[in-house]
C-alpha positions as CSV (number, residue, x, y, z in Angstrom):
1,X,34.6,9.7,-6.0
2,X,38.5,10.1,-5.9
3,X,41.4,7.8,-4.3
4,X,44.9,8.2,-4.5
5,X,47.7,5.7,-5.5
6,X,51.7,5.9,-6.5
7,X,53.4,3.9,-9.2
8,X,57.1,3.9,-10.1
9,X,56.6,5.2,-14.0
10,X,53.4,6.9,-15.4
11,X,53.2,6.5,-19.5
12,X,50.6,9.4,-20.4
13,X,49.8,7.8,-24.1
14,X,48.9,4.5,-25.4
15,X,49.9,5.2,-29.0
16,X,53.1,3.7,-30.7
17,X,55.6,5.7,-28.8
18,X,53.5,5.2,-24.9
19,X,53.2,1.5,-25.6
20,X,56.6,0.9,-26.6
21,X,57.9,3.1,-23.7
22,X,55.7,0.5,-21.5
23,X,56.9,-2.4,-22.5
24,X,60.6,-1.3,-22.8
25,X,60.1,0.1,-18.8
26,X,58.8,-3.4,-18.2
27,X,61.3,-5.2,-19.7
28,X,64.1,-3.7,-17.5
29,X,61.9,-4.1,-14.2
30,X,60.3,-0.9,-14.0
31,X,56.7,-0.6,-12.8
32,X,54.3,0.8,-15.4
33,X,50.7,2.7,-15.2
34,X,49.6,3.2,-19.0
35,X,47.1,5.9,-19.1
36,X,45.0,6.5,-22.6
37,X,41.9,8.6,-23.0
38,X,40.6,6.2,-25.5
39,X,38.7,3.4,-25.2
40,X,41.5,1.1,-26.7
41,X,45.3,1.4,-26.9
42,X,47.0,1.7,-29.7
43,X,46.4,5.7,-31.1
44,X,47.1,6.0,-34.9
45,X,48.2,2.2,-34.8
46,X,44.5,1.0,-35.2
47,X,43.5,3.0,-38.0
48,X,46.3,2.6,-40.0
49,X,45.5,-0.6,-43.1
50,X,48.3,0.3,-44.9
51,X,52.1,-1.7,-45.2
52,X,54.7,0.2,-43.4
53,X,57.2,1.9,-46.0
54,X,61.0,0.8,-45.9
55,X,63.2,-1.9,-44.3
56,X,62.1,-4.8,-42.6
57,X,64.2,-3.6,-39.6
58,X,61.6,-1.1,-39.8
59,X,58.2,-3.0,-39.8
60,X,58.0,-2.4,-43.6
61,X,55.4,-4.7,-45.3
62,X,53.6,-4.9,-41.6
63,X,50.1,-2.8,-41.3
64,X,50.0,-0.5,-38.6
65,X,47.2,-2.7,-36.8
66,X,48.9,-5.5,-36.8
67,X,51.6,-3.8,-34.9
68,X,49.1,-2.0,-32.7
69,X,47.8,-5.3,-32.4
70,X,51.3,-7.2,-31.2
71,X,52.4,-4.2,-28.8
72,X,49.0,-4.6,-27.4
73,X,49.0,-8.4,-26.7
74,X,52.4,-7.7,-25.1
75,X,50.7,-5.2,-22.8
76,X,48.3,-7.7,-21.6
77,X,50.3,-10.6,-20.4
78,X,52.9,-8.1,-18.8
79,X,52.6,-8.2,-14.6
80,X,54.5,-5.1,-14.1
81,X,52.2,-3.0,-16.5
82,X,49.0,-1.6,-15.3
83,X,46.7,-0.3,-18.2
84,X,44.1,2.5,-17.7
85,X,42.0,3.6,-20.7
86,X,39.3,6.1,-21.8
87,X,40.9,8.1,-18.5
88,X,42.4,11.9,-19.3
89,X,45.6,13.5,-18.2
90,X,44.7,16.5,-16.6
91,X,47.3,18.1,-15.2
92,X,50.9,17.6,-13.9
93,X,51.7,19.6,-10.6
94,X,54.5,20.9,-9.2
95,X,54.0,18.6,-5.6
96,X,54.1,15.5,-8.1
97,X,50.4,15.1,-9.0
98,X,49.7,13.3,-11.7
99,X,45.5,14.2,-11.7
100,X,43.3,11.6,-13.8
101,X,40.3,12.0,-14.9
102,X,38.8,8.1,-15.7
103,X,35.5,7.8,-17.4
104,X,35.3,3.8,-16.7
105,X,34.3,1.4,-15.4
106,X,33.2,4.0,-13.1
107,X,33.6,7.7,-12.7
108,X,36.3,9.0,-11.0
109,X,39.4,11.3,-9.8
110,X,42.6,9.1,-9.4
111,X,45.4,11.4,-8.2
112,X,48.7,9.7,-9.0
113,X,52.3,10.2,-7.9
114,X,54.9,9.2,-9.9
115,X,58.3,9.1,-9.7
116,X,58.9,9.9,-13.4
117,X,56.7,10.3,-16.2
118,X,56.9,9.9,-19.9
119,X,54.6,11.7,-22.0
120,X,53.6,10.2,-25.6
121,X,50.5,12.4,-26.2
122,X,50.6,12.7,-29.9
123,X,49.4,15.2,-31.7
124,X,45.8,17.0,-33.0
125,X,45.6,17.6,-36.7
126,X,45.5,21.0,-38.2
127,X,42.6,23.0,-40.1
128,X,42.2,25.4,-42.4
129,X,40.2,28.4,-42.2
130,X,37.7,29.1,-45.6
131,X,34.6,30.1,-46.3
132,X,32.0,27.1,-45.6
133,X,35.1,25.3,-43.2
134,X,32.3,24.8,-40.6
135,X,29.8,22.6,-43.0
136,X,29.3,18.8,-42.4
137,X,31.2,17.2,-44.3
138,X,34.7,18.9,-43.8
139,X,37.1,16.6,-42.4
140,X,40.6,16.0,-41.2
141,X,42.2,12.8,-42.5
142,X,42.1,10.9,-39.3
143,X,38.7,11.1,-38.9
144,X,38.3,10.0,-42.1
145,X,40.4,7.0,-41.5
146,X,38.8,6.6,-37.9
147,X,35.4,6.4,-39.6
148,X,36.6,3.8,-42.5
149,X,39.0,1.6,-40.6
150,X,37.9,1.5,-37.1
151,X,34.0,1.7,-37.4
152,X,33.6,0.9,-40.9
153,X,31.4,3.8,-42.1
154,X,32.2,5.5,-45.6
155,X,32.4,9.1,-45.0
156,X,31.8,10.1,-48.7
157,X,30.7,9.1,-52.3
158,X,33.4,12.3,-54.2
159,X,35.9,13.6,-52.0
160,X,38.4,16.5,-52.4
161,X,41.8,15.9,-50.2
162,X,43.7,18.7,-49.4
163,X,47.4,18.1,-49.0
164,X,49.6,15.8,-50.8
165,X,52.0,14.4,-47.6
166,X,52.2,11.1,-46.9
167,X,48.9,10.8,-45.3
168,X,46.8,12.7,-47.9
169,X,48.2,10.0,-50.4
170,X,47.5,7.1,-48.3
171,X,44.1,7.9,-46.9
172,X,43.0,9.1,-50.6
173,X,44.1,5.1,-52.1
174,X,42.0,3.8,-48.6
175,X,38.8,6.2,-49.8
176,X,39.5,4.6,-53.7
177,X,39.8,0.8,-52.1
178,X,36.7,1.7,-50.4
179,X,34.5,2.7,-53.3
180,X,34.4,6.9,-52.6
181,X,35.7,8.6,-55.6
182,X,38.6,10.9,-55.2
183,X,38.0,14.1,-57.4
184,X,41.4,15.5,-57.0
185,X,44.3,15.9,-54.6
186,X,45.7,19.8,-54.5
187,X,49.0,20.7,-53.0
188,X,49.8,24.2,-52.1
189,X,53.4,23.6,-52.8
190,X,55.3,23.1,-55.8
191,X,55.7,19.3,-55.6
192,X,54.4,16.5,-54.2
193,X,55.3,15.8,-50.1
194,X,54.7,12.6,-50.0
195,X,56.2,9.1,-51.0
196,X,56.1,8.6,-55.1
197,X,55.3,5.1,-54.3
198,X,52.2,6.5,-52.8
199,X,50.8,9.1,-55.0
200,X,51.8,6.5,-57.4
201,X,48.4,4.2,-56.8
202,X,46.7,6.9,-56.8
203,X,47.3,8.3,-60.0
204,X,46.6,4.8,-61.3
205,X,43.2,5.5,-60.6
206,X,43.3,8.1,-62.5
207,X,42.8,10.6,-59.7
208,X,44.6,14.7,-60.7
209,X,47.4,15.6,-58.2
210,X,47.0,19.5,-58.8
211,X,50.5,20.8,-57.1
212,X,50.6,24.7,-56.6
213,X,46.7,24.5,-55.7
214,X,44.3,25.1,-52.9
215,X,41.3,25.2,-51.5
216,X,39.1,28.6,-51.4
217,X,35.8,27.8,-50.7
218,X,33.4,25.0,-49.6
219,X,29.7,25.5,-50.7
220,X,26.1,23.6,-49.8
221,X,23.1,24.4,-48.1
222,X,23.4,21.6,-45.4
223,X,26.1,20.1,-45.9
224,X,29.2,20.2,-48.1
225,X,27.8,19.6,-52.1
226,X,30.6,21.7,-53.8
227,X,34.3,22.7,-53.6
228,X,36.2,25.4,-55.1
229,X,39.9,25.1,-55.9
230,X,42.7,27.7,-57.4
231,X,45.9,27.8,-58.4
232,X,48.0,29.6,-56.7
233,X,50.9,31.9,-57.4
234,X,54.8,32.2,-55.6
235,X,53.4,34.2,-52.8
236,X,50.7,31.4,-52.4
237,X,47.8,33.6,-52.9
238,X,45.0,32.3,-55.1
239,X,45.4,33.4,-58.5
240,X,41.9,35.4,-60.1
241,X,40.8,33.5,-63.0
242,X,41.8,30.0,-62.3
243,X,39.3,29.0,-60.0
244,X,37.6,25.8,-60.3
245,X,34.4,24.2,-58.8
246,X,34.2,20.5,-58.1
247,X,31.3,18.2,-57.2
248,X,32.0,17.1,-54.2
249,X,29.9,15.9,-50.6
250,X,33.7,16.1,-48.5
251,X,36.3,17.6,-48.2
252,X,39.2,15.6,-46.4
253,X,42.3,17.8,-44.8
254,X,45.4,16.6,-44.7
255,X,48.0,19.3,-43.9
256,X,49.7,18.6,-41.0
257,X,49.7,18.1,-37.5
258,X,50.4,20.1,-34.0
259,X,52.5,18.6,-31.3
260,X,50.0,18.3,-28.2
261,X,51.8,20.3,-25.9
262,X,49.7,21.5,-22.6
263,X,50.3,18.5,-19.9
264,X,54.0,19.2,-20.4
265,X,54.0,22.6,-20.2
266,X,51.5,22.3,-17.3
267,X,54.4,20.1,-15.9
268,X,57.3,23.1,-16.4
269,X,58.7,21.8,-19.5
270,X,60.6,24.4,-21.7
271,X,58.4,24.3,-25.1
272,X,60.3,26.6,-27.9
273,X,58.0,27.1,-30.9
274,X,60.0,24.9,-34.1
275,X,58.2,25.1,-37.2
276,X,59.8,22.4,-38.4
277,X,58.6,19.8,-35.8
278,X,55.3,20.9,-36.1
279,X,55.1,24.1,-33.9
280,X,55.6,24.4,-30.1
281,X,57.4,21.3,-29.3
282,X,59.0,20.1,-25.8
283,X,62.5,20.5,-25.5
284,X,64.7,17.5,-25.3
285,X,67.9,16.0,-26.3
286,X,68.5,12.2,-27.9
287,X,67.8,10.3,-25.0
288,X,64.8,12.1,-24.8
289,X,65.6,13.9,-21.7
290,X,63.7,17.0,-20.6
291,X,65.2,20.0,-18.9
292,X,63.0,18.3,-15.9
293,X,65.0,15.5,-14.5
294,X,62.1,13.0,-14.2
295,X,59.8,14.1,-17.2
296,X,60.8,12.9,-20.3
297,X,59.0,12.7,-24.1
298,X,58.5,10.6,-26.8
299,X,56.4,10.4,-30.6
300,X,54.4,13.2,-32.7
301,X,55.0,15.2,-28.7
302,X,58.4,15.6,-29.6
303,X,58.8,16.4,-33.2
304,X,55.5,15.1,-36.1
305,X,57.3,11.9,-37.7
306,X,56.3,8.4,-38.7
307,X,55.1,5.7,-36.3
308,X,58.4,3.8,-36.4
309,X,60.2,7.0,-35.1
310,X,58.0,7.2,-32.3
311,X,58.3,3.6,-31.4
312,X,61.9,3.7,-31.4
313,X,61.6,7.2,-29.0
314,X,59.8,5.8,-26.9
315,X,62.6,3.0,-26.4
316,X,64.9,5.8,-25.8
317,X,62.8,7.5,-23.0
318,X,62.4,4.3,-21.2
319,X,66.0,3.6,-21.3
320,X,66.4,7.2,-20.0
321,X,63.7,6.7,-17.2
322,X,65.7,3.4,-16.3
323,X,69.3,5.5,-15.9
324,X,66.8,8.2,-13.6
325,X,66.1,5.2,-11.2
326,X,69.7,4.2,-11.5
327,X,69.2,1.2,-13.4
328,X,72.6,0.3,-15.2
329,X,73.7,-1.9,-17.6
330,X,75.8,-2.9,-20.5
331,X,72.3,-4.2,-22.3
332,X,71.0,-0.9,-21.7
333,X,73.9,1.1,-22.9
334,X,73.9,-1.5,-26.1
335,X,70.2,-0.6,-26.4
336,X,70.8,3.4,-26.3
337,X,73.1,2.8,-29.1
338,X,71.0,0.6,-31.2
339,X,68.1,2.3,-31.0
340,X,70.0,5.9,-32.0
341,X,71.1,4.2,-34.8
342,X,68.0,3.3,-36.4
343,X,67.0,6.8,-35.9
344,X,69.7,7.7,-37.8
345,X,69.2,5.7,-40.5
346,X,65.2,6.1,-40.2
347,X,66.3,10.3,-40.6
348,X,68.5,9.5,-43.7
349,X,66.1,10.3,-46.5
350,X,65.4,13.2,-48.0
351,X,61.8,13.5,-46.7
352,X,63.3,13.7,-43.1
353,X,65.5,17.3,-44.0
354,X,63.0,19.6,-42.2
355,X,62.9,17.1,-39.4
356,X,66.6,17.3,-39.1
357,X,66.8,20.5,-40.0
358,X,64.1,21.1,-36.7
359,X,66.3,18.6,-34.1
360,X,69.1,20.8,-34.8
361,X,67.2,24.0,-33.9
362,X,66.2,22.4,-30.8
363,X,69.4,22.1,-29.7
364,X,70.4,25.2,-30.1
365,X,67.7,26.3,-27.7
366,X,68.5,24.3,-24.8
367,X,67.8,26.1,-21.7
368,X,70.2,27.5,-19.6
């Protein structure tokens, strides 16, 4: 079954940065479809229990589902947004096809046409390759928070985590709060990457933060029942001699995440590989502007950074979706500004050098 239907702005992603584009679109009289493959909005939002970090201008002291929550209450009682979930992207063509692929209430194909489109599609963790990297028992950290904080299931009694950002630190303190023991945390690189106030809890529990450390080998018969870790020298290559075996029944990864890239490229979008946004990332400037006039992009899509970031993004792409459809204003102009600035002062820590360092590179690769 497959029936057709146009809409003035198509939001591929109902994460932070999707449902804040929606509701900004809304806002400024825009019509709205809101298309996420899961079976409830929200994407990282509704597995993250933790306080936001920083000012409140920024959310700080607010959990992540209680924002996911809000944005999604908006959504509801707004007329001009129409929501589809648990329905896939699947491509983007060049006569305007936005194809759809939506699992309920029934099956079907929905081929849309709109007349722009922002995509907010996140991003897919990364994984290493070991021996024993295929066992049960090997995860990356957002399953491991999808199985604690959205279904409620303990995915471990002893856990190794495997990367000390921001989201090792905080998923390893969840795992503690939860009752799984945290055997250590090793970092490949010479410090810490995350937040001190972070890897501060978790050192209260008494849990080793082993810096300059990986992970060589899982082991177990069935499923994971042992983990080897080694410390590692300046060319990063394990070092004979130090290795160490842990008891463990998981092993959580936490070492980064990939920009996911195919419906824009599918699109035509320029994609330049930037190592310091997270890998192939889609071009765009500060408005959020692709080199496509009616595509633009916004969240972990555009560069891997914190939720707030892609809110605010996703601000910035409506506003730029509003001047495509030649929607003018001094609020809007007011709102460009505002929202910029926060950027700016979101991008002024230390922990946001590689991110700036990244934006920079992308601009130097504008297409021609």
């Amino acid at each position: 079954m497959s029936e057709k239907m146009e809409v003035q702005l198509a939001v591929v992603g109902g994460g932070p940065a999707g449902l804040a584009a929606a509701l900004t679109a809304s806002r400024l009289g825009i019509g709205v479809l809101l298309i996420d493959e899961n079976k409830e909005l929200g994407g990282q939002l509704i597995k993250q229990t933790h306080k936001f970090f920083g000012s409140h201008r920024h959310m700080a002291s607010v959990r992540g589902i209680e924002i996911a929550n809000r944005l999604k209450n908006d959504i509801k009682g707004d007329p001009n947004i129409t929501v589809f979930i648990d329905t896939t992207a699947v491509g983007y063509y060049e006569n305007g096809e936005l194809l759809l692929y939506q699992k309920s209430p029934e099956e079907k194909l929905v081929s849309c046409f709109p007349k722009a489109v922002i995509f907010a599609t996140g991003a897919r963790e990364n994984m290493l390759a070991f021996p024993g990297t295929d066992l049960p028992g090997v995860y990356g950290a957002g399953a491991v928070q999808t199985l604690m904080n959205v279904y409620g299931v303990l995915p471990a009694r002893k856990i190794l985590m495997v990367g000390s950002g921001n989201i090792g630190l905080i998923v390893s303190y969840q795992l503690l709060q939860a009752g799984t023991e945290v055997a250590a945390i090793v970092e490949i690189l010479p410090r810490i990457g995350g937040y001190i106030v972070h890897a501060s809890k978790v050192r209260r529990y008494g849990v080793p933060i082993l810096t300059r450390h990986t992970i060589i080998e899982a082991r177990g018969k069935e499923w994971v029942e042992e983990a080897v870790i080694a410390r590692v020298g300046e060319d990063f290559k394990p070092v004979k001699g130090t290795e160490r075996v842990l008891e463990v029944d998981a092993v959580c990864l936490a070492v980064g995440l990939s920009p996911i890239v195919e419906l824009v490229r599918h699109a035509g979008v320029y994609t330049p590989y930037i190592s310091e946004l997270g890998g192939l990332v889609p071009w765009h400037d500060d408005d959020m502007r692709t080199n496509l006039p009616n595509v633009f992009v916004a969240g972990d899509l555009a560069g891997i950074e914190e939720a707030t970031t892609a809110m605010l993004e996703g601000e910035l792409a409506a506003l730029s979706a509003a001047e495509y459809f030649e929607i003018k204003s001094d609020e809007i102009d007011g709102m460009r500004r505002d929202r910029k600035a926060r950027l700016e002062e979101l991008r002024a820590s230390r922990f946001s050098e590689k991110v700036k360092k990244g934006l920079q590179k992308l601009v130097a690769k504008k297409p021609k």
